[in-house]
C-alpha positions in Angstrom: -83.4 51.1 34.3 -82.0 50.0 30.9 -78.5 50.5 30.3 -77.2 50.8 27.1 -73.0 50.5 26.8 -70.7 52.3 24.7 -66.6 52.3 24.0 -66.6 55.9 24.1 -69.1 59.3 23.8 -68.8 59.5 20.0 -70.7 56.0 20.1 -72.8 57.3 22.9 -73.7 60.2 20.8 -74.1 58.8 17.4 -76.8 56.2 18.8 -79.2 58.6 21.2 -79.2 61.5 18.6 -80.3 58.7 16.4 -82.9 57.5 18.5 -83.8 61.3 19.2 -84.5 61.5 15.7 -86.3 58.8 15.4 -88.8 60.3 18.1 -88.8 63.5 16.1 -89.9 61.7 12.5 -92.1 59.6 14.1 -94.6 62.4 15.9 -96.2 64.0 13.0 -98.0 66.5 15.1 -94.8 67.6 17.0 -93.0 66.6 20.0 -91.4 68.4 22.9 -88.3 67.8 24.7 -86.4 68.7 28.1 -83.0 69.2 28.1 -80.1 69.1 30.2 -77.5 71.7 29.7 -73.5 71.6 30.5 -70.7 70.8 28.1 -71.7 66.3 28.4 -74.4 66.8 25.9 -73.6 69.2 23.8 -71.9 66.9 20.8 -75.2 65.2 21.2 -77.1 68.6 20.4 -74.5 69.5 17.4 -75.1 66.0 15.9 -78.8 65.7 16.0 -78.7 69.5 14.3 -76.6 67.5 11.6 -78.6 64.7 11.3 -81.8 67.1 11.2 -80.5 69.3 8.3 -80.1 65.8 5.9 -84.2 65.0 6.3 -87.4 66.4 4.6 -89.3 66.9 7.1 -91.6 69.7 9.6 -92.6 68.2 12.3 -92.8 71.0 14.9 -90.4 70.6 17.9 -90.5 72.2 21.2 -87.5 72.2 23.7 -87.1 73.7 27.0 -84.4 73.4 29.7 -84.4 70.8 32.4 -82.9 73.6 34.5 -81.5 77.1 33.7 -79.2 79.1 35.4 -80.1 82.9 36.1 -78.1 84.9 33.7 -78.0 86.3 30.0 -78.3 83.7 26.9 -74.7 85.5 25.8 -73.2 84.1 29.8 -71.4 81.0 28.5 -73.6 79.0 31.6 -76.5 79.9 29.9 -78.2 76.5 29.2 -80.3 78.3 26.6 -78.0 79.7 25.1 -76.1 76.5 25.0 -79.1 75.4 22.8 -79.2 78.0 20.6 -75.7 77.6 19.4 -76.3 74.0 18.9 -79.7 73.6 17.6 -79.3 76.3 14.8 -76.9 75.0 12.4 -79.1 73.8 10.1 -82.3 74.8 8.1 -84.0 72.4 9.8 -83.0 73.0 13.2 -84.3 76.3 13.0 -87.8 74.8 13.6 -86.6 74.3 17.6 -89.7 76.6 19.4 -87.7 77.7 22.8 -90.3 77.7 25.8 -87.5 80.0 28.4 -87.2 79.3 32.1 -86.6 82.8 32.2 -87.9 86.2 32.3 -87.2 89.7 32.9 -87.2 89.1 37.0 -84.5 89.6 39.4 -84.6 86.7 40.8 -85.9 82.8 39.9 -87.9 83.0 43.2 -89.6 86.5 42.1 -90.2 84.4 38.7 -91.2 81.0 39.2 -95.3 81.4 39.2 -95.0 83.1 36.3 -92.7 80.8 34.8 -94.7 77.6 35.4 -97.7 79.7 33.9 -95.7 79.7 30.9 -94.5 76.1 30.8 -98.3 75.3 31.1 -99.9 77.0 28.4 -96.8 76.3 25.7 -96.1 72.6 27.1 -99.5 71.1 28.5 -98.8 67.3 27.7 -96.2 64.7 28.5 -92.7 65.4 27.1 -91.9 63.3 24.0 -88.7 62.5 26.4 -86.6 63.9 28.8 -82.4 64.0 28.5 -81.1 64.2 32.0 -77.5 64.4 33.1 -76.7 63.4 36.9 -74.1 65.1 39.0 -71.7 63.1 41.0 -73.8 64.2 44.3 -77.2 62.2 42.4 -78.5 65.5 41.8 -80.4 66.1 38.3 -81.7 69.3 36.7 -81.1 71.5 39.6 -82.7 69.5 42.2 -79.9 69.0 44.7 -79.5 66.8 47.7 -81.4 68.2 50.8 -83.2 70.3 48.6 -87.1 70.7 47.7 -87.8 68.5 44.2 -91.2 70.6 43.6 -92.6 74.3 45.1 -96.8 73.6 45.5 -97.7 72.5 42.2 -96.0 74.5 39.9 -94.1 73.7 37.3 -90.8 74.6 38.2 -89.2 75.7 41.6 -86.0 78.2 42.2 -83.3 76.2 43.3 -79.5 77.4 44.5 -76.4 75.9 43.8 -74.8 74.3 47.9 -71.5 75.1 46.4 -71.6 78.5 44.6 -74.8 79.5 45.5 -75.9 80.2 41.7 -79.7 80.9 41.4 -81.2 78.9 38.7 -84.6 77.9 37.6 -85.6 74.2 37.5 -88.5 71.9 36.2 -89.8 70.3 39.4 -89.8 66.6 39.7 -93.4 65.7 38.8 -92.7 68.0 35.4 -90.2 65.8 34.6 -91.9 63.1 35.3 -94.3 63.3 32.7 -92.7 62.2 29.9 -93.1 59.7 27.7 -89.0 58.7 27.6 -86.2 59.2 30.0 -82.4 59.2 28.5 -79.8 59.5 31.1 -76.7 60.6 30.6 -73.8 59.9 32.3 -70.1 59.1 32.0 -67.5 57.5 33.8 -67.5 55.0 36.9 -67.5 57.2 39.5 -71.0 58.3 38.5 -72.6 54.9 37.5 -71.7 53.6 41.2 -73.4 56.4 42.4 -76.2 55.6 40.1 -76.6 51.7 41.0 -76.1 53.1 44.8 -78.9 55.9 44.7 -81.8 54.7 46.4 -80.0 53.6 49.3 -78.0 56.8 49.9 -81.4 58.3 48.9 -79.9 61.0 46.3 -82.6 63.4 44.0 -82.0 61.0 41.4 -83.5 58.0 43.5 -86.8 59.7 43.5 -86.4 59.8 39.4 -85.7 56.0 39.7 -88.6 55.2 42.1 -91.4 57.4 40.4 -90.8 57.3 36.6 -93.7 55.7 34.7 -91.8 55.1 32.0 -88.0 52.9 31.4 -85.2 54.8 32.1 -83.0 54.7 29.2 -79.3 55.3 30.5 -76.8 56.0 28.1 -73.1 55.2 29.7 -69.5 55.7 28.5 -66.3 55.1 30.6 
């Protein structure tokens, strides 16, 4: 892991949406992104749009969730929706391609073949990077503590919330995995101890820190 410090999440945001679009301008043929949802990252999102709308440039960019809940775009969990509302402010940000965890299924479990099928044909190499958050349990995406990280070799997995037992839709482990960056995002000391303390208390997020191939970029804020 490399950690990199800030006074406060405007500083935080101002330098990874920076280095996000340094990613973006430097992958002429396009570059693909996972994404964590929740309110943490979303001045990220809203700045990057910014900071996307002030450059000439159309590089093609794909984006998909790092795990998606199982409701409408309009449901304010919606982590895709959450996207498009940020992502969209701009000209430029209207070149975001939105590969969906989701489909017209009842249920993720009904959907998730289908799903990785998906994820497959529209996202067949490494992420450019993946931007994870970490709940305070070590959980990331919606891979939760006592819970499978992968479902055979597809994809993506159905995954329920232990509290209140929300069905989502998440990118399984070794998806995540292959990427060619890993920004973490996480605030507060409560949730760095539980960071530094992960692989012995042997949280979903320990696995993330013992198989990445790449540095783990961890952006922290008080």
């Amino acid at each position: 892991m490399k950690y990199h410090n800030f006074d406060n999440f405007t500083a935080l945001t101002e330098a990874l949406s920076q280095q996000w679009l340094d990613v973006i301008q430097t992958t002429p043929d396009g570059s693909s992104f996972a994404l964590a949802g929740g309110s943490t990252p979303a001045p990220v999102y809203q700045r990057l749009d910014q900071l996307l709308s002030n450059i000439d440039a159309h590089n093609p960019i794909k984006l998909v969730a790092t795990d998606e809940r199982w409701v409408p775009d309009q449901d304010t969990q919606s982590n895709e929706g959450l996207f498009r509302r940020c992502l969209s402010g701009s000209a430029a940000g209207k070149r975001w391609q939105l590969v969906s965890l989701k489909n017209a299924s009842s249920t993720p479990e009904v959907a998730t073949e289908a799903i990785s099928v998906r994820l497959n044909e529209q996202l067949p190499q490494a992420f450019s990077a993946v931007l994870l958050g970490m709940g305070a349990d070590g959980h990331i995406a919606s891979l939760f503590p006592g819970a499978p990280t992968q479902h055979d070799d597809l994809a993506c997995l159905a995954a329920v919330h232990p509290q209140t037992r929300q069905s989502r839709m998440s990118l399984s482990l070794p998806r995540l995995l292959n990427t060619k960056r890993i920004w973490l995002v996480i605030t507060g000391a409560e949730k760095r101890q539980v960071l530094e303390q992960a692989i012995e208390n042997n949280l979903p997020v320990a696995s993330l820190l013992r198989e990445a191939g790449c540095t783990i970029d961890v952006f922290w804020c008080p």
